[in-house]
Structures are given as structure tokens and as C-alpha cells.
C-alpha positions as CSV (number, residue, x, y, z in Angstrom):
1,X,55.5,188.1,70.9
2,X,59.1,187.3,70.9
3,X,60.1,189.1,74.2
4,X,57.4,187.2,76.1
5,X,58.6,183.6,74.2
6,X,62.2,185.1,75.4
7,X,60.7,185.2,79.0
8,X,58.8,182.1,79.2
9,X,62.2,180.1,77.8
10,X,63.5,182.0,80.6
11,X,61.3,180.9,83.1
12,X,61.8,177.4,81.8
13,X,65.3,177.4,82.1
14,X,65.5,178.9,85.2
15,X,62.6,175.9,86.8
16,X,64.9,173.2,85.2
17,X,67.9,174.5,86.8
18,X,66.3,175.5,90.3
19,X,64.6,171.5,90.6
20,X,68.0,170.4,89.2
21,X,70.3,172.1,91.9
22,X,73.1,170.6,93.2
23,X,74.3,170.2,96.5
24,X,77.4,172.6,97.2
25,X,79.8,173.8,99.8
26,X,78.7,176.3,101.6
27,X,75.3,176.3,100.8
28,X,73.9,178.6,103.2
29,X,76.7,181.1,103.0
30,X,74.7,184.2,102.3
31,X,71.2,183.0,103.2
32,X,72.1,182.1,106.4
33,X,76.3,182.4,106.9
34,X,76.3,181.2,110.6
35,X,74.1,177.9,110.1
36,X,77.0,175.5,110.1
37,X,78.4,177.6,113.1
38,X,75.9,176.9,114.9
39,X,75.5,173.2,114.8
40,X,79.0,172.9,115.5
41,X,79.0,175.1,118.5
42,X,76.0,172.8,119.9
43,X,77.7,169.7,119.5
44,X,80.9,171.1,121.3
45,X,78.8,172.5,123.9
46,X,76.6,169.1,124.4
47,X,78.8,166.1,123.4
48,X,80.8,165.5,126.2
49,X,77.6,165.0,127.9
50,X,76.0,162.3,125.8
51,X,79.5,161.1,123.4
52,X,77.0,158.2,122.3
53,X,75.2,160.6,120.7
54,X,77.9,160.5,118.1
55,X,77.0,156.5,117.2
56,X,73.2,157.1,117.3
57,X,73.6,160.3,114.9
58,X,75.8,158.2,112.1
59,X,73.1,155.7,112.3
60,X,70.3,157.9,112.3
61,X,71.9,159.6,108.9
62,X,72.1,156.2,107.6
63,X,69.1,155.0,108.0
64,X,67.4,158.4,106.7
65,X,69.4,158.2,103.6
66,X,68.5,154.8,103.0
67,X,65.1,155.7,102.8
68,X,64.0,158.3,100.0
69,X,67.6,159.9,100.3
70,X,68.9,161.9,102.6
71,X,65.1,164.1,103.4
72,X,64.9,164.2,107.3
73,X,62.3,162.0,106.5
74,X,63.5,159.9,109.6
75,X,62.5,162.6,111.7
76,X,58.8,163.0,110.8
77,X,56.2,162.1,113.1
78,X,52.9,160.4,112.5
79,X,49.9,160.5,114.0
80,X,49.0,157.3,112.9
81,X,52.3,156.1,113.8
82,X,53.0,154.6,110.6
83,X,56.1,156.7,109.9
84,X,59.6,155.5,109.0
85,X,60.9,155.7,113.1
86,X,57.9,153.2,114.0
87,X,59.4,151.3,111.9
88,X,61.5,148.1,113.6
89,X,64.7,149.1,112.6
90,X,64.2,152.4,113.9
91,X,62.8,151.9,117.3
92,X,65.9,151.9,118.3
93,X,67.4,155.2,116.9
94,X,67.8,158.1,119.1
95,X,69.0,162.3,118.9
96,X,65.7,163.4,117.5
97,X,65.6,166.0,120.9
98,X,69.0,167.1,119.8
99,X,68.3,167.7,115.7
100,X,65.6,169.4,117.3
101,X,67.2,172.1,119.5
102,X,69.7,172.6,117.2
103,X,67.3,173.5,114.5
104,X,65.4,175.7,116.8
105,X,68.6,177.6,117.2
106,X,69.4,177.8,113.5
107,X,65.3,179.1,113.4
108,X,66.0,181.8,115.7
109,X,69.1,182.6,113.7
110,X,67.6,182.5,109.9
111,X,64.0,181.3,109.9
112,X,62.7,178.6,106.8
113,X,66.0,178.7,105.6
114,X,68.0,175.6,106.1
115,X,66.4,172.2,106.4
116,X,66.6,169.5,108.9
117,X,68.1,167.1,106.5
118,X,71.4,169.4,106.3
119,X,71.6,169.6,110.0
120,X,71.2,165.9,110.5
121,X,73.6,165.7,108.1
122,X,76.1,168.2,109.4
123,X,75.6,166.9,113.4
124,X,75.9,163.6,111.9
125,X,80.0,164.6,111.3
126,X,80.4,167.0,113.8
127,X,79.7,164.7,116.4
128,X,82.2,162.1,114.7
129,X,84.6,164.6,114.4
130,X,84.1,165.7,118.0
131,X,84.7,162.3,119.6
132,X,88.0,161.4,117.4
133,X,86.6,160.8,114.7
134,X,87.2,161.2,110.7
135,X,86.0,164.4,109.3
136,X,84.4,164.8,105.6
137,X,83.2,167.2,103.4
138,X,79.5,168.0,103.6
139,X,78.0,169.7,100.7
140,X,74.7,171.6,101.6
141,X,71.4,172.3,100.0
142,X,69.5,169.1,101.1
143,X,65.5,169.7,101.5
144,X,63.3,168.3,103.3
145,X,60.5,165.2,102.1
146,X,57.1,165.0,102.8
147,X,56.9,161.9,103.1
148,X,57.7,159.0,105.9
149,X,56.5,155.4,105.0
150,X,57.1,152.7,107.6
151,X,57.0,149.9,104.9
152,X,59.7,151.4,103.1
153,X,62.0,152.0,106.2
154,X,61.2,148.0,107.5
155,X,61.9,147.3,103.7
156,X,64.9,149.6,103.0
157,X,67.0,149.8,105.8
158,X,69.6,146.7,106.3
159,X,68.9,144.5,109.2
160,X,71.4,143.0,111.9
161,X,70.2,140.0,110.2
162,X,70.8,140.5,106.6
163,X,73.1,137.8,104.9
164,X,75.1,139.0,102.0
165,X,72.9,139.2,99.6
166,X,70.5,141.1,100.9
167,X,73.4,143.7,101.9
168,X,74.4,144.3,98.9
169,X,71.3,144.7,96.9
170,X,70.2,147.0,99.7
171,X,73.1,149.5,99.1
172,X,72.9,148.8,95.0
173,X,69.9,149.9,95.3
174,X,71.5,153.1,96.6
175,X,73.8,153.7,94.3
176,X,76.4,152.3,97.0
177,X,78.5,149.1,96.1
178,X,80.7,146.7,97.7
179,X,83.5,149.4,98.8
180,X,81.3,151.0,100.5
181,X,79.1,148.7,101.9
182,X,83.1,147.6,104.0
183,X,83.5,151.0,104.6
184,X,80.5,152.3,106.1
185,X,79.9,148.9,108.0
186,X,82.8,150.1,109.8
187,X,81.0,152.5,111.5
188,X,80.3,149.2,114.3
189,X,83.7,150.9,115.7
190,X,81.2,153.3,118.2
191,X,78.3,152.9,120.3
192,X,76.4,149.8,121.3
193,X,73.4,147.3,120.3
194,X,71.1,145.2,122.3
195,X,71.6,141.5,123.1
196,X,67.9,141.3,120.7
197,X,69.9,142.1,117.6
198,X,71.8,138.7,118.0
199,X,70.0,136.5,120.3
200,X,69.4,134.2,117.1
201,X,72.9,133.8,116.5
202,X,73.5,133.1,120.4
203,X,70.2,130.7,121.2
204,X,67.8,129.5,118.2
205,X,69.8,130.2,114.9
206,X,67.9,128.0,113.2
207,X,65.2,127.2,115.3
208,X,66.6,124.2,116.9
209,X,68.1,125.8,119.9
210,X,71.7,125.8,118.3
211,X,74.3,129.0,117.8
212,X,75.1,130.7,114.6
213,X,78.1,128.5,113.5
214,X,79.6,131.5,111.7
215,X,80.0,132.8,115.5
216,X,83.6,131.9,117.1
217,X,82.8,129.9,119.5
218,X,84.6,130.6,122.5
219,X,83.3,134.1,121.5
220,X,79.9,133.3,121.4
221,X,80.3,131.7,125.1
222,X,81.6,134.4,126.6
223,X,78.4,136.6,125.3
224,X,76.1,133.9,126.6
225,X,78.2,133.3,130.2
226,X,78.3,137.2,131.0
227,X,76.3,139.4,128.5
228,X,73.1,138.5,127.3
229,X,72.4,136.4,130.3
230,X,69.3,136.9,131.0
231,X,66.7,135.9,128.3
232,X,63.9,138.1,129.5
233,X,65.7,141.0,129.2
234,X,67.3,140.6,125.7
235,X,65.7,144.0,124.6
236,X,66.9,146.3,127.3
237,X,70.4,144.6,127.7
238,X,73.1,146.8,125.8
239,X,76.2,144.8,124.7
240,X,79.8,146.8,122.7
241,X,79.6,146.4,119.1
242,X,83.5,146.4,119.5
243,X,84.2,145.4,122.8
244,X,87.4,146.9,124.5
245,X,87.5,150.2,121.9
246,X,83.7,151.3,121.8
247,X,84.4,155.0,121.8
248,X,87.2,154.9,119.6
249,X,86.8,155.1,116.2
250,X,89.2,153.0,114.6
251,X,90.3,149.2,112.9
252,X,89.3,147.1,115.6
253,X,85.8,146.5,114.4
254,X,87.3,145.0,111.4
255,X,89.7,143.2,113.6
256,X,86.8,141.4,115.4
257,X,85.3,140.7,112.0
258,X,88.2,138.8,110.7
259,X,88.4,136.8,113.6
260,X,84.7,135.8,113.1
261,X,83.4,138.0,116.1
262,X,81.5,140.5,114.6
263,X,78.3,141.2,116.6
264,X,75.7,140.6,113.8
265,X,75.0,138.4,111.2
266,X,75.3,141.6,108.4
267,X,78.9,141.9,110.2
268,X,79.7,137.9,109.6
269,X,78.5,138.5,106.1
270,X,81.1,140.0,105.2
271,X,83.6,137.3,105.2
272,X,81.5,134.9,103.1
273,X,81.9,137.1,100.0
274,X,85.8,137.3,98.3
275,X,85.7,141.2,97.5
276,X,84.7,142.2,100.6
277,X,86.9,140.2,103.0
278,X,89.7,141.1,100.7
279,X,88.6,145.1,101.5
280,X,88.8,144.0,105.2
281,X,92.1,142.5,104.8
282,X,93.1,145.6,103.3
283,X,92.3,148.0,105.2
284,X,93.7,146.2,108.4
285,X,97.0,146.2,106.6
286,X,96.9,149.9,106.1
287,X,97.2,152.6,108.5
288,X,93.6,154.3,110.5
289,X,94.8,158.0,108.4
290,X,93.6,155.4,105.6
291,X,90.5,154.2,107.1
292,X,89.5,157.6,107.6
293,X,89.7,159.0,104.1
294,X,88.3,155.6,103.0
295,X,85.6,156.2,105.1
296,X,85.3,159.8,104.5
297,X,84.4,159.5,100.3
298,X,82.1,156.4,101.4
299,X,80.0,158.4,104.0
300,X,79.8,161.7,101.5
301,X,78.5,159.4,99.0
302,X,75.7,158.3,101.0
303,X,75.1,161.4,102.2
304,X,74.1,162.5,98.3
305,X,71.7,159.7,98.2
306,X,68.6,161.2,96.1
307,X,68.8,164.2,98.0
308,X,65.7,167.0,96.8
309,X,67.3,170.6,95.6
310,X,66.0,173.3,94.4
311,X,62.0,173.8,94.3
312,X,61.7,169.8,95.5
313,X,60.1,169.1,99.0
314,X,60.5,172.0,101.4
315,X,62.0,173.6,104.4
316,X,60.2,172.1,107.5
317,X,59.7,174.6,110.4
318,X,60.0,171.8,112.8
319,X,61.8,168.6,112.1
320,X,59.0,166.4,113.3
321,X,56.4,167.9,110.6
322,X,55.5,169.1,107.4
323,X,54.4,172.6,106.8
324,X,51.4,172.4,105.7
């Protein structure tokens, strides 16, 4: 009787440490040693092809983490199409082909082993890193949901449109404050947005026809006289989130903020709060070394976000859907 109360504590013990695993370097080091090899060597081999590949992975990790943690549960398909990526904020996300020859090579490689929430994770930096970038830690040992809820993406995920409030109970609501909230809004540095994301702040702020007074004017004038020209073609025109420094990641963004031309109204928010605007400030003072590291304990942060260890969720054989 004792030996099997011995084995079942044991049993016990060993369930509450296996759904209460932690994330950790090196992860796959003897399950599947090459895994992070791999992703790195496709990114190398493919970036310089597609370098705005780096912008839409950093967003596409963001906006997976923001809803349900950091599961892949961006990349699910639905049949209904009532997933998290036909969600609005995600129509516009892009790289799902590339997560998913990259985890077709790390299949070949080591089969049901290492999810597609690590690799999204771990392209996420490498293509960062890749284009000049900062670099940052990533821990491994993420697995994948079975879930993908479009409500909870449209309800989860911070809009171009957000005013501060909403910002910053969006990323309480992550476990992410005011720091980071600066920080990883400073991802704006790369890639590019559609002239949609801002046409209320250019032509019907508040429904009167007028401009977003938070807008610099002479700013807002140059957007209108040679940007987002044509109002029939708001969604399909593409417009620099930092204009002049687009593939550089860097301070500018912030630079553009202070001087109230921040694409989006979530990027004008910014400066209507004390903390953050002093963060801004900040970091414009300081050097980009700083920004980097900054940015680096900001994006590992999120990248922890109620991740599932252990026995939680699984190990998706494709990216796009459950196992079962």
C-alpha cells in the first residue's frame, strides 16, 4: 500500500511539474538540437528577398501574444472563417507561407517536436536581427492552442485607433505596462501601413469632414497632397510608418511622435499621457545601443505572455491546424 501511495504522489508531482514547465533556453537541445539552426538558416537564406517580412513577423508575434498568449493560435485556420486572422486587425498580417515552410523543415528534421508558437517566435527575432535589428533572448518550450476566436482577436489586439486608454488597459491586461507599451510601440520604426488605418485622422475625424487636430498640420497636408490621394483606394495604398528610415530600425519613429507625426492615433496617444511622453523623451536623449536593450527585455516579456508548457495544448503537425 505504501509503495503504490509513494507512486501515485509521484505521479502527482511529476503532472504538476510537467503542466507547470517553464519556458527555457535551449529548449529543444536534445529533442531536437538543430531546430533553432534551422529557422535561422531560412531566414538568412530568404530575407533579402522579402526584408518586410521582418515588420510583418514582429507584428504577427504581437498580435498572437495578445491573444491567448503566445499559442500560434494566429496561425490557425477556420473553416468557418471565424478564426483570429479573419479578424479586422489581422487581415492585414502576412508570413503565414513562411512560418509554414520553415516548420516543414524543422518536421523533416524532428517530427511533433517543436511547436509553431516557438518558431513564430524565434523567426519573429531572427528576421529583426537579420535586417539590423536588436537581438533578444528567446526562451523555448511554447505549445501550441487549440483555440482561435475572432471576437477575442477584434477585442484583444490594439487598434491604429485606440486612444490611451484603451492602450494601456489592453497591455494591463497582458501583464505589460506603460514601459513597455513605449517600447514595443517602437516597433512603427519598420515596414508600412495602409492610408485605411488613418483616413479618419486625414478626412472625417469626427464625422464632420475635419482632420485629427492632434495631427501636425503641415504633416497631415503633405499625406493628403501626395499619399493617400486617392479616396477609393485608401485600402490598397501603402504609406511609411516612419517615413525617410522605414528599414531601419532605430529612434526616428519616436522622433516623428514627438513632433506630433506619428501615423496613427495609438501613436499620438502617446503624448497625451505624462509617463509615457516622458519615456519618449527619454529614450531620444539616449543612445539606439539603449533602445535596443530597452526594447529587447520589453519584447521577451511579451513573448512569455500565458504561454502553455508542459502537458498544455499540443504540438501542431501543421501550423494552420489542430491535430485532431
Amino acid at each position: 500500500m505504501g509503495s503504490n501511495l509513494r507512486f501515485l504522489s509521484l505521479c502527482l508531482l511529476a503532472l504538476i511539474a510537467s503542466t507547470h514547465a517553464q519556458l527555457q533556453l535551449g529548449f529543444y537541445a536534445n529533442s531536437c538540437p538543430k531546430a533553432e539552426q534551422i529557422v535561422l538558416k531560412f531566414v538568412h537564406d530568404h530575407i533579402h528577398n522579402a526584408p518586410s517580412l521582418a515588420a510583418a513577423l514582429i507584428r504577427m508575434h504581437f498580435h498572437d501574444c495578445f491573444v491567448r498568449g503566445c499559442d500560434a493560435s494566429v496561425l490557425l485556420n477556420s473553416t468557418t472563417n471565424q478564426a483570429e486572422k479573419n479578424a479586422p486587425p489581422n487581415l492585414t498580417v502576412r508570413g503565414f507561407d513562411f512560418i509554414d515552410r520553415i516548420k516543414s523543415l524543422v518536421e523533416a528534421e524532428c517530427p511533433g517536436v517543436v511547436s509553431c508558437a516557438d518558431i513564430l517566435t524565434l523567426a519573429a527575432r531572427d528576421t529583426i536581427v537579420a535586417t539590423g535589428g536588436p537581438f533578444w533572448k528567446v526562451p523555448t518550450g511554447r505549445r501550441d492552442g487549440v483555440v482561435s476566436n475572432l471576437t477575442e482577436a477584434r477585442n484583444d489586439i490594439p487598434a491604429p485607433s485606440s486612444n490611451f486608454t484603451t492602450l494601456q488597459t489592453l497591455f494591463a491586461n497582458q501583464g505589460l505596462d506603460l514601459k513597455d507599451l513605449v517600447l514595443l510601440s517602437g516597433a512603427h520604426t519598420i515596414g508600412i501601413a495602409h492610408c485605411s488605418s488613418l483616413s479618419n485622422r486625414l478626412f472625417n475625424f469626427t464625422g464632420k469632414g475635419d482632420q485629427d487636430p492632434s495631427l501636425d498640420s503641415e504633416y497631415a497636408a503633405n499625406l493628403k497632397a501626395f499619399k493617400c490621394t486617392d479616396l477609393n483606394k485608401l485600402n490598397t495604398t501603402k504609406i511609411e510608418m516612419d517615413p525617410g528610415s522605414r528599414k531601419t530600425f532605430d529612434l526616428s519613429y519616436y522622433s516623428h511622435v514627438i513632433k506630433r507625426r506619428g501615423l496613427f492615433e495609438s501613436d499620438a496617444a502617446l503624448l497625451t499621457n505624462s509617463v509615457t511622453k516622458a519615456q519618449i523623451i527619454q529614450l531620444l536623449e539616449g543612445s539606439v545601443e539603449n533602445f535596443f536593450a530597452e526594447f529587447a527585455t520589453s519584447i521577451e516579456k511579451m513573448g512569455r505572455i500565458n504561454v502553455k508548457t508542459g502537458t498544455e495544448g499540443e504540438i501542431r503537425k501543421h501550423c494552420a491546424f489542430i491535430n485532431s
